[in-house]
N, C-alpha and C positions, 0 to 999 in steps of 0.2 A: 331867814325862814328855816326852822328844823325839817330837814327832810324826812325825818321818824315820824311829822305829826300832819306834814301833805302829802299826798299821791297826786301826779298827774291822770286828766281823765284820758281814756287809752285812744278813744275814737281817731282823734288827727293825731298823726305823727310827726312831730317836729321838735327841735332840740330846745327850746325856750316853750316850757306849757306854758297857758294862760289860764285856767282851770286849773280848778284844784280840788280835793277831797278832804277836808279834814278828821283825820283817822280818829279823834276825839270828838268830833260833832255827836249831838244827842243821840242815841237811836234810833228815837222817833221822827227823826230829823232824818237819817240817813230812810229809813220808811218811806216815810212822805217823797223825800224826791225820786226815790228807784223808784214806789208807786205809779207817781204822777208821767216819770217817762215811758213805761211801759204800757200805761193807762191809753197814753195820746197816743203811743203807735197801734197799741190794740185797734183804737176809735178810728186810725185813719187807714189800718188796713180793714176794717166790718166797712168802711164807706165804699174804699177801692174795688173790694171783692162783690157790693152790689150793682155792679157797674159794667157794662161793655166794656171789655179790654181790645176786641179786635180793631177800636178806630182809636185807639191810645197812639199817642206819637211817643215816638223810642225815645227822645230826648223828656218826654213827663215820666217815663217809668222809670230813667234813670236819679230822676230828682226825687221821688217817691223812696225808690230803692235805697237811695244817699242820705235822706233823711232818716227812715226808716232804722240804718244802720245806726247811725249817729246816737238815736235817741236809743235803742237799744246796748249798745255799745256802754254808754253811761249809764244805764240802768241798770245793768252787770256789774260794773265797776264799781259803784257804790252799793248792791248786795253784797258783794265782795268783802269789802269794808265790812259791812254789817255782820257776816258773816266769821269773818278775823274778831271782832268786836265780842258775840257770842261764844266762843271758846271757851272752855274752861279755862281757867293759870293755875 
């Protein structure tokens, strides 16, 4: 595997990724999936925030919270990308 042509996704840290970003994937590709992550955490914090928080158990906000990172975390990652991608040469 060229390492010039995958990026590991950044969210978990650990020295063998399983993830991977392909720095040559479509555009519209790299689009679609930052969209879609950013989309779902949008959607699942407009649910969160209509919601009594004071009877929340600390162990859900922390799953919320871990999730929440996760998918935003790779939704950065692969703008990123997309981002590198759009530069002039």
């Amino acid at each position: 595997m060229n390492e010039l042509t995958y990026i590991p996704l950044t969210a978990i840290d650990c020295l063998t990724p399983a993830l991977l970003i392909d720095r040559n994937a479509p555009l519209d590709v790299l689009h679609a999936n930052a969209t879609a992550r950013v989309l779902a955490v949008t959607q699942m914090m407009e649910t969160f925030s209509s919601r009594e928080v004071q009877d929340a158990d600390a162990i859900d906000l922390k799953q919320l919270a871990t999730t929440a990172m996760i998918l935003l975390r790779d939704g950065c990652d692969l703008l990123n990308v997309l981002g590198w991608r759009l530069q002039p040469k």
